[in-house]
RONUFI-259272 format. One line per field, with one value per residue (C-alpha): residue in three letters; x, y, z. Coordinates in steps of 0.5 Angstrom, whole numbers, plus 500, padded with zeros to 3 digits. Example, Ala and Ser with C-alpha at 12.3 -4.5 7.8 and 13.67 -1.06 7.14 Angstrom:
BEGIN
type (Ala  Ser)
c1 (525  527)
c2 (491  498)
c3 (516  514)
***
This chain:
BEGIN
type (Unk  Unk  Unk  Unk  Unk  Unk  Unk  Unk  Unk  Unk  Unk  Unk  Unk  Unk  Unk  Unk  Unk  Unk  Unk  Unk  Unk  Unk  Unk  Unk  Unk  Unk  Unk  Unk  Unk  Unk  Unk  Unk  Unk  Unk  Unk  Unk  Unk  Unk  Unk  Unk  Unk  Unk  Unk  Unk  Unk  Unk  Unk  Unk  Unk  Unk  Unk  Unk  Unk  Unk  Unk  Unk  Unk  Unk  Unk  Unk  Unk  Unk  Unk  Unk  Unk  Unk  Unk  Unk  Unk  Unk  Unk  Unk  Unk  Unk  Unk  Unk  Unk  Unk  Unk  Unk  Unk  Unk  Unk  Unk  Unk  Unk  Unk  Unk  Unk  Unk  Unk  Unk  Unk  Unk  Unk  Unk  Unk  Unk  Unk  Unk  Unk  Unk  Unk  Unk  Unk  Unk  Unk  Unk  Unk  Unk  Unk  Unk  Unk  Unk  Unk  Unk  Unk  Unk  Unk  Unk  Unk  Unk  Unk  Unk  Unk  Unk  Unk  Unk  Unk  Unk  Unk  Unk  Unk  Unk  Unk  Unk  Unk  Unk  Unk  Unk  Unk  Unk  Unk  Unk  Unk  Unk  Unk  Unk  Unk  Unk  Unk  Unk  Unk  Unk  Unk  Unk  Unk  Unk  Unk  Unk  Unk  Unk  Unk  Unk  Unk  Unk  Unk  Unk  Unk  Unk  Unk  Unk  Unk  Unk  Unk  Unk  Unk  Unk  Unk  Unk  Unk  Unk  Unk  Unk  Unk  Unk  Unk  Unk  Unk  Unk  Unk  Unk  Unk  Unk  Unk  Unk  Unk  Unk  Unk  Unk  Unk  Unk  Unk  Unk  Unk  Unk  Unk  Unk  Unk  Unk  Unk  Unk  Unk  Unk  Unk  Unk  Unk  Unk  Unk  Unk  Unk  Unk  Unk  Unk  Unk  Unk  Unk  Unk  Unk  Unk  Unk  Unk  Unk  Unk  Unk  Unk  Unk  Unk  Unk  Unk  Unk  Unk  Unk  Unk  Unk  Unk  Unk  Unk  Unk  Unk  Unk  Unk  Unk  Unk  Unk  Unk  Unk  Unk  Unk  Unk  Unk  Unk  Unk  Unk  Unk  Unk  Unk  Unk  Unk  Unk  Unk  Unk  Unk  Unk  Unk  Unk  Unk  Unk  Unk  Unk  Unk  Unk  Unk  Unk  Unk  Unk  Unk  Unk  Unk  Unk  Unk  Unk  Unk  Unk  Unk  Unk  Unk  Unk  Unk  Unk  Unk  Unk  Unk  Unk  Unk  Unk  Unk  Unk  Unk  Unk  Unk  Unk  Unk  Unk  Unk  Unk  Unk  Unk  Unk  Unk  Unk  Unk  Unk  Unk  Unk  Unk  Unk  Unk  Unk  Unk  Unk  Unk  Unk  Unk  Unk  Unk  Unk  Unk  Unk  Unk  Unk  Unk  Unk  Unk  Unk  Unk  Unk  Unk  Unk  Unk  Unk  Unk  Unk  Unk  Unk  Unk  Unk  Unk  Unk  Unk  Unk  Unk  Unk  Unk  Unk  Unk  Unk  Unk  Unk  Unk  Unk  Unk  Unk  Unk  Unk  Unk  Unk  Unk  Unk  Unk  Unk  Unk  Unk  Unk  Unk  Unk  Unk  Unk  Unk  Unk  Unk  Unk  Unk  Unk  Unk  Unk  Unk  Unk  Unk  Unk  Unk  Unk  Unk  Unk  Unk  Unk  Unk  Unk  Unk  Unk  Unk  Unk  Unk  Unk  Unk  Unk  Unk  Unk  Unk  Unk  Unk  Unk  Unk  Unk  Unk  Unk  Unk  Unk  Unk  Unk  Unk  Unk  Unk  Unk  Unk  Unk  Unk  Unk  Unk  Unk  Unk  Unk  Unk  Unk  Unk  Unk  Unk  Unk  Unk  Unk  Unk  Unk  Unk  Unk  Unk  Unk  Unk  Unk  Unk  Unk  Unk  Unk  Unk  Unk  Unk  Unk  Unk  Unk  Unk  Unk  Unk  Unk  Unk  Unk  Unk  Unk  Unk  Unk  Unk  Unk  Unk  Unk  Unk  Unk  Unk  Unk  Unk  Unk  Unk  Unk  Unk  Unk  Unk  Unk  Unk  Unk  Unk  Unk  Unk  Unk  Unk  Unk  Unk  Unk  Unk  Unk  Unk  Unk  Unk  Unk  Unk  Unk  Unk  Unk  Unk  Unk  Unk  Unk  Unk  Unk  Unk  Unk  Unk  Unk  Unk  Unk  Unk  Unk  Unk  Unk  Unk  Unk  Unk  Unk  Unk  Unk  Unk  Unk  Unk  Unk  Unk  Unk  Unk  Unk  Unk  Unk  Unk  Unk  Unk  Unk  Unk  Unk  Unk  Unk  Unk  Unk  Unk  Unk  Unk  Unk  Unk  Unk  Unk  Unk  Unk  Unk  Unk  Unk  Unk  Unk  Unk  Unk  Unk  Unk  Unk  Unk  Unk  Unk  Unk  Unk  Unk  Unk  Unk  Unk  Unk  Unk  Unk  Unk  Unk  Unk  Unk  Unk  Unk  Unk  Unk  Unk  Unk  Unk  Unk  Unk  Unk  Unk  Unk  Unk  Unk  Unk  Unk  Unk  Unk  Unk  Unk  Unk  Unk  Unk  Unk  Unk  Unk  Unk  Unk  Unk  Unk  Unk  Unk  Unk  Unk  Unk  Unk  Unk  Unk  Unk  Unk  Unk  Unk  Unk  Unk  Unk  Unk  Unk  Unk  Unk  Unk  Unk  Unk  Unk  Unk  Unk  Unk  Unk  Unk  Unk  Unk  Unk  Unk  Unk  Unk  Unk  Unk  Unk  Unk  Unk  Unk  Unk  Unk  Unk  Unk  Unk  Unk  Unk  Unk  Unk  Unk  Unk  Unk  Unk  Unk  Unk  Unk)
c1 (485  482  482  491  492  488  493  499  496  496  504  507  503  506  514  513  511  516  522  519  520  527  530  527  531  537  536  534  541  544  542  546  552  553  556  552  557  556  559  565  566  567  572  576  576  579  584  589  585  587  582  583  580  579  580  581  587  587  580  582  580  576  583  590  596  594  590  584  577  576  583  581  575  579  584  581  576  583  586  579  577  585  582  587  585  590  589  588  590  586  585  580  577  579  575  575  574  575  568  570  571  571  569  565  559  553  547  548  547  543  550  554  556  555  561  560  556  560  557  560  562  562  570  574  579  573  571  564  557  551  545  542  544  540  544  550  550  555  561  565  565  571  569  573  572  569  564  561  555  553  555  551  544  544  546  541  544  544  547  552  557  562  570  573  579  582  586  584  592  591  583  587  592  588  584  591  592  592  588  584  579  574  572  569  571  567  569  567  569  572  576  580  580  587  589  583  586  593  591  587  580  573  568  563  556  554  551  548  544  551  553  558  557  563  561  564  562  560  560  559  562  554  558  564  558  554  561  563  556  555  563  561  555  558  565  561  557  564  569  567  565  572  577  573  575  581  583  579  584  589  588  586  593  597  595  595  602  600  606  605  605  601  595  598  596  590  587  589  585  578  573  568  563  558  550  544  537  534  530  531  538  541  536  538  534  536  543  545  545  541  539  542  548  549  549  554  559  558  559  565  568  567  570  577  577  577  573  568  564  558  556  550  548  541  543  547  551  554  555  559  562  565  567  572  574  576  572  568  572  566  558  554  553  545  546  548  555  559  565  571  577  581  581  576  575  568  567  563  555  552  544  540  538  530  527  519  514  508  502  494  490  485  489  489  497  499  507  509  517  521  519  512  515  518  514  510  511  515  517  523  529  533  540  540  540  534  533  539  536  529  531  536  530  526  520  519  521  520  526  525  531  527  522  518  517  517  510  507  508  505  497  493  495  503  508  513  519  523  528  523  527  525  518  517  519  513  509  505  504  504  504  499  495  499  500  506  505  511  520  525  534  538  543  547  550  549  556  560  565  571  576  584  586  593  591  585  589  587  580  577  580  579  571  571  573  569  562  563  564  559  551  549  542  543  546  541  535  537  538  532  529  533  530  523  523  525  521  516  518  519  511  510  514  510  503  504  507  499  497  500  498  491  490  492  487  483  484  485  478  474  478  474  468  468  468  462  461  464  469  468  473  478  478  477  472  474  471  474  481  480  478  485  488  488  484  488  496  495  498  495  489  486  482  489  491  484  485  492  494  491  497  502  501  502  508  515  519  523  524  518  517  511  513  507  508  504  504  505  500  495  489  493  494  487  484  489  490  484  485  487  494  493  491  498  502  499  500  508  509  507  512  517  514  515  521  525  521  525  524  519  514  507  506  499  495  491  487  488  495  498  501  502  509  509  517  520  527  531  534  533  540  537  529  533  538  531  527  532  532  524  526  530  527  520  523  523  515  512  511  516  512  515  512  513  515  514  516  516  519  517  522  518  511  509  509  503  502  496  500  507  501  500  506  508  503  505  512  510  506  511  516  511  510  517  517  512  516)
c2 (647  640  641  641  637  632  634  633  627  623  627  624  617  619  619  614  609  610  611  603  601  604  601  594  594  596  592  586  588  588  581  578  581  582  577  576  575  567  568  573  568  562  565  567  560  559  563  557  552  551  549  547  550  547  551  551  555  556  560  566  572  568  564  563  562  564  571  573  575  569  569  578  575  570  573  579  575  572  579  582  575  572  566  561  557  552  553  546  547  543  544  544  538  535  532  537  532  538  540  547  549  554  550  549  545  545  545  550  546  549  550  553  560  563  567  567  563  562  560  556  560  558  560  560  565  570  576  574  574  570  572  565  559  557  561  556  552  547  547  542  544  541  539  536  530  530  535  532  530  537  540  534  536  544  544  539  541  536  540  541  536  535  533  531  532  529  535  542  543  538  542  549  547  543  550  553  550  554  548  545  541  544  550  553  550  551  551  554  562  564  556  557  565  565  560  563  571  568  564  570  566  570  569  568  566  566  559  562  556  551  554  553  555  558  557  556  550  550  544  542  547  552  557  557  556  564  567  565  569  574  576  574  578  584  583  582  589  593  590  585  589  592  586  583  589  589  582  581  586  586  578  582  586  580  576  582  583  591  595  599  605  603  601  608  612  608  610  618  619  622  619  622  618  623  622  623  622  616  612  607  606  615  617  624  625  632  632  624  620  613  607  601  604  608  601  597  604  605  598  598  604  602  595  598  605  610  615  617  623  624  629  630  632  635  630  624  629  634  628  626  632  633  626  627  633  628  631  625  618  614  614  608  607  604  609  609  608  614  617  618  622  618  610  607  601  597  593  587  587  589  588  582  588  586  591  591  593  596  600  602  596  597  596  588  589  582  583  576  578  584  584  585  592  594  600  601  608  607  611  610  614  618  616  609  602  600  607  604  597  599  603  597  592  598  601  608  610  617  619  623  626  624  618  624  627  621  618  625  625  618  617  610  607  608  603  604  601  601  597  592  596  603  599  596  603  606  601  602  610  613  607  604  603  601  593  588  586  583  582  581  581  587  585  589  590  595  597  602  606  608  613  613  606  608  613  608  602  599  602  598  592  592  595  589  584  586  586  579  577  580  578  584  581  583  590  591  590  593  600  599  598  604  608  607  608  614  616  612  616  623  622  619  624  630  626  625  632  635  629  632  638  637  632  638  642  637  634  642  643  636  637  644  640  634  637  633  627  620  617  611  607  605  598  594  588  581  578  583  581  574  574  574  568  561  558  551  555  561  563  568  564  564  572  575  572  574  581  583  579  586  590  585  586  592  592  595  592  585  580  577  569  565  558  552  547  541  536  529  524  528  523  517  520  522  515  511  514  519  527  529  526  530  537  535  535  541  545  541  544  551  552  549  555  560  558  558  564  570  578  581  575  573  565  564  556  556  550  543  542  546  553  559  563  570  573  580  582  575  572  565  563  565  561  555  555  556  552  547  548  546  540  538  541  537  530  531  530  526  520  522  523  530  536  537  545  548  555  561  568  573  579  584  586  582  575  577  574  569  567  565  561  558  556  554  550  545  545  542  537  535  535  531  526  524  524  518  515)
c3 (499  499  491  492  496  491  486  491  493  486  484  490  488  481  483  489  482  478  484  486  478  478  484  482  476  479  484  479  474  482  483  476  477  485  489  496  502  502  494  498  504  498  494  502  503  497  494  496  492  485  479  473  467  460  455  447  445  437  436  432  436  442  445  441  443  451  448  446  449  453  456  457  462  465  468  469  474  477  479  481  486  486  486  482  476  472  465  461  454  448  441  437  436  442  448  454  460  465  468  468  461  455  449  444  443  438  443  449  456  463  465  460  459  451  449  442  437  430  424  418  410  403  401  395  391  388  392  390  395  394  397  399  399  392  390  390  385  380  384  388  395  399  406  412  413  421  418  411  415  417  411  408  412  410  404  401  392  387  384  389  388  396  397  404  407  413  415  415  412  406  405  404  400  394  394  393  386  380  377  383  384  388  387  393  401  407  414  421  421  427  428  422  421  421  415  411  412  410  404  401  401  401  404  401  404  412  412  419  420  422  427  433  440  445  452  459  461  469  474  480  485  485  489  483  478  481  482  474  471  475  474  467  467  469  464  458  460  461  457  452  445  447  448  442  438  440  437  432  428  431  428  421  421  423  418  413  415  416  420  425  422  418  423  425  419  418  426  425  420  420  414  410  409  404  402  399  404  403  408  411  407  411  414  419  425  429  426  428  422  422  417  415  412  418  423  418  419  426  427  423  426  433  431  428  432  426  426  421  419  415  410  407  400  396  390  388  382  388  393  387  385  392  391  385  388  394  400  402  402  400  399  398  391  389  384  376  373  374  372  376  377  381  381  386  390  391  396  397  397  404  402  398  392  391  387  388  383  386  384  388  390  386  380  376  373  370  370  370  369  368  360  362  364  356  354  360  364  371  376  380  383  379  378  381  379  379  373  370  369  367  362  359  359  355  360  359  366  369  375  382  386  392  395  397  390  387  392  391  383  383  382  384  378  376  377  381  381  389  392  398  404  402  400  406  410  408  407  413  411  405  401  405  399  395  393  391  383  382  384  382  383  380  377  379  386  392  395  398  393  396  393  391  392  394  399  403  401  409  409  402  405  412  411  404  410  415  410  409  415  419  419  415  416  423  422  417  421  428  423  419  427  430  424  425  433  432  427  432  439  435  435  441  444  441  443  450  451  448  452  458  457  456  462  466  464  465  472  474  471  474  481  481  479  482  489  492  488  490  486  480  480  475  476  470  471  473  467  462  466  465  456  455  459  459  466  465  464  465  459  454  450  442  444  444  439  435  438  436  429  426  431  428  421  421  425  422  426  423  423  426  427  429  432  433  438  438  444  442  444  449  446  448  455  455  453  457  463  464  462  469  466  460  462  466  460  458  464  464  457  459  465  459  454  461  463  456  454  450  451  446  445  446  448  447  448  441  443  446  445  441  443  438  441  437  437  435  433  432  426  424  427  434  432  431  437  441  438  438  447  447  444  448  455  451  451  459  460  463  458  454  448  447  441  434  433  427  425  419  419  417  413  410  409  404  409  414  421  418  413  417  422  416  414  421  422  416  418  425  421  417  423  426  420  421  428  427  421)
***
């Protein structure tokens, strides 16, 4: 009896834990979306109180012309509180002197609201995409006159040369002539998105780094400022990715001049998308495909609302046949020229084709360019690209139908020859041991072919548009991540089910063993407790970061980042008003670090005056955009002597953790020197 109520005893234990994290979860997403009664009286006692509201009105998509995602919101907040607001008109450009206001900005303030972060593109008349921005070289940029010193500061080219313009109509229409005297312009996105459609201009290149930042801009009212974000909260989480839809193509087809029975037609239909498994491009997972192709597809079809279906192929030559006898409208096509049947239509490239060159550890392969591969045998994927080139560079190349076939046929010293995404899916298990000898660009593009021009005239230009618009960076990576979760919580979930089952039999056993004997407790030590934190910040300290930069490596998950901070003048403080000022500096830093910090990172104090913060799933755009925030936030120290921030991502498993340390630590040096000069 004693022994049941032991096990009873611990299950309720059990529940009673979990049901305590659930209701503060709950409780904690309450508290960012529900007003108190105190926020309830404030809007009662001021229904009849009119407030004025600065908004920009000619952002495509955003707010124009009185519609868009912002003026959704704001009226949407208005029925539901019938509070009043007069709506202020700018234009881009514009000084906002509301202090309530959607605006845009280059840095986001403690009390703005971030709606929407734009980023500047490469256009021209070609429908073209460049992978990096080296890539972009003798041509003559035409750039507003009011951007010229941004642009000037990220795209540092001498081989670049830059024309200004004073209006953005006087930029469209030199891009315009048949004989032009620039060749390509750049512009924020989303500001000018309706000329840039009208005008039959390509987007070319996603500088990600120049961005513009739409916010609601609160003031002074705390009451007003707590209604407008937690409605803002609850809004975005229920109907904004519907409202941004809705406008960015409704914004498409205006300007595209699609009627409406053709948006009809278009909507009615049910596309096929046809493939062939190849981790982590398709990849099917308990009849639910995942992969980076099926990120960029599902985003589109949620986008556009058009329903699309996949099919499954053992090989590319029966995806084809099927695709000829127009059973499938599109696939991805890695694969070598094909025939057929009908006309196509290629899209834009969604991915940065990189091919690497692998072998086992333990060989010494010299391969200093793709010539080095000319009369050597490599193994690659039949039918792809990557075939067809090695083959045309003269390597004696052996083909496999699948990535499995191909691993199991190789031995420790063939070349193999994959793209770096399928590298770097399995790196970490059935290539292991296997290293980098060499990488190079295909010369050929990845992209998704789409049959019978006439028929799915809409589709190849909507989706064309759509991949060049978009940061595919981000849907590549969250499909990369979704695909290795799940390969992650399949094994995760076959191994607590046998732990569960074992730790049953178990506990049955030891509560019939265990009857008379005192029970030893579980709680770890103090000391083992205290090894990982920093007495002085309470931060994790330089043992945890030893302890985990194997666990990091072998991570699948990306982008990874590593930041350095380094606080300015800590010696100075120290020699000249005693270290008591300097351990407060330090200690000012760390509540900074905490009070900024994001989801999925580590912020660990390395020594002295330098902080090491470890950060997962967040592109370069967002490192900047945080990076820029410490900065900010660290000129308040006392003394005002600040930090110097250094940072280094990492993107595939080439790059490891000590390298992209050190690599952070030299840019923060070099930030540093200049800082000084």
């Amino acid at each position: 009896m004693k022994n049941k109520k032991w096990l009873i005893t611990i299950i309720v234990a059990i529940v009673v834990v979990l049901s305590g994290i659930l209701v503060l979860v709950l409780k904690n997403q309450d508290n960012e979306t529900t007003l108190t009664i105190l926020e309830k009286r404030w809007i009662e006692n001021n229904k009849n109180t009119v407030i004025d509201f600065g908004i920009l009105n000619d952002v495509s998509i955003l707010n124009y012309e009185g519609e868009g995602v912002f003026f959704d919101f704001l009226q949407s907040l208005e029925q539901t509180t019938e509070l009043e607001f007069n709506k202020v008109s700018y234009s881009y450009g514009d000084e906002i002197e509301n202090d309530y206001a959607f605006k845009v900005t280059k840095e986001i303030g403690k009390k703005d609201i971030l709606v929407y972060s734009d980023n500047y593109v490469v256009l021209s008349k070609n429908n073209l995409k460049y992978n990096k921005l080296s890539d972009i070289n003798n041509l003559t940029l035409g750039v507003l006159e009011t951007n010229i010193e941004e642009v000037n500061n990220y795209i540092n080219n001498s081989e670049l040369l830059f024309k200004s313009f004073e209006t953005i109509d006087s930029l469209i229409e030199e891009i315009d002539k048949e004989e032009s005297s620039i060749d390509a312009i750049v512009l924020p996105k989303l500001v000018f998105l309706n000329k840039e459609l009208e005008n039959k201009l390509y987007i070319n290149y996603n500088i990600i780094e120049m961005q513009d930042n739409y916010v609601i801009s609160l003031g002074s009212i705390d009451k007003l400022n707590d209604i407008i974000t937690k409605y803002y909260n609850k809004w975005k989480k229920e109907e904004y990715d519907t409202s941004y839809s809705k406008y960015f193509t409704s914004t498409y087809f205006a300007t595209n001049e699609v009627d409406e029975q053709s948006k009809a037609k278009f909507r009615s239909k049910r596309y096929v998308y046809g493939f062939v498994s190849n981790p982590p491009f398709d990849k099917p997972i308990d009849n639910k495909l995942l992969g980076t192709n099926s990120s960029i597809i599902s985003s589109f079809s949620q986008l556009s609302n058009v329903e699309i279906i996949y099919k499954e192929y053992s090989s590319f030559s029966k995806m084809l046949e099927d695709f000829n006898a127009n059973k499938i409208d599109f696939y991805f096509d890695m694969y070598q020229p094909s025939e057929y049947k009908m006309d196509v239509y290629k899209t834009v490239s969604a991915y940065d084709e990189q091919i690497v060159v692998i072998t086992g550890i333990s060989n010494n392969n010299i391969i200093n360019s793709t010539s080095s591969l000319k009369g050597k045998k490599v193994s690659t994927l039949n039918y792809t690209k990557t075939f067809e080139f090695l083959k045309k560079i003269g390597a004696n190349v052996q083909g496999f139908n699948t990535i499995d076939e191909l691993i199991k046929g190789s031995r420790e010293e063939t070349l193999i020859a994959i793209d770096q995404l399928t590298y770097n899916y399995y790196s970490k298990d059935e290539l292991k041991n296997h290293k980098v000898d060499y990488q190079f660009s295909l010369d050929t593009e990845y992209n998704y072919v789409i049959r019978d021009i006439k028929e799915n005239e809409i589709l190849m230009n909507f989706l064309d548009f759509y991949l060049a618009f978009t940061n595919e960076k981000t849907l590549i990576n969250t499909g990369y991540y979704n695909t290795v979760r799940r390969n992650v919580n399949l094994d995760l979930l076959k191994n607590t089910l046998i732990l569960i089952g074992t730790i049953t039999i178990i506990g049955i056993g030891y509560a019939f063993i265990k009857k008379n004997k005192d029970k030893k407790s579980n709680t770890m030590k103090k000391e083992d407790k205290l090894r990982y934190v920093d007495m002085l910040t309470s931060l994790k300290n330089r043992n945890y970061l030893n302890d985990n930069i194997e666990i990091w490596d072998e991570s699948e998950i990306y982008p990874q980042t590593i930041i350095i901070v380094d606080l300015n003048n800590i010696a100075y403080i120290n020699d000249n008003y005693g270290h008591q000022e300097g351990d407060n500096i330090i200690k000012e830093a760390a509540n900074i670090l905490i009070t900024d910090q994001m989801e999925n990172s580590d912020i660990i104090r390395t020594n002295g005056n330098e902080f090491l913060i470890y950060l997962v799933e967040y592109d370069e755009k967002q490192i900047v955009s945080y990076i820029r925030k410490l900065n900010k936030d660290f000129k308040e120290l006392s003394y005002g002597f600040g930090a110097a921030i250094g940072y280094s991502m990492i993107t595939d498993a080439i790059k490891t953790i000590d390298d992209a340390i050190n690599e952070a630590t030299l840019d923060m040096r070099n930030n540093k020197e200049e800082l000084n000069n």
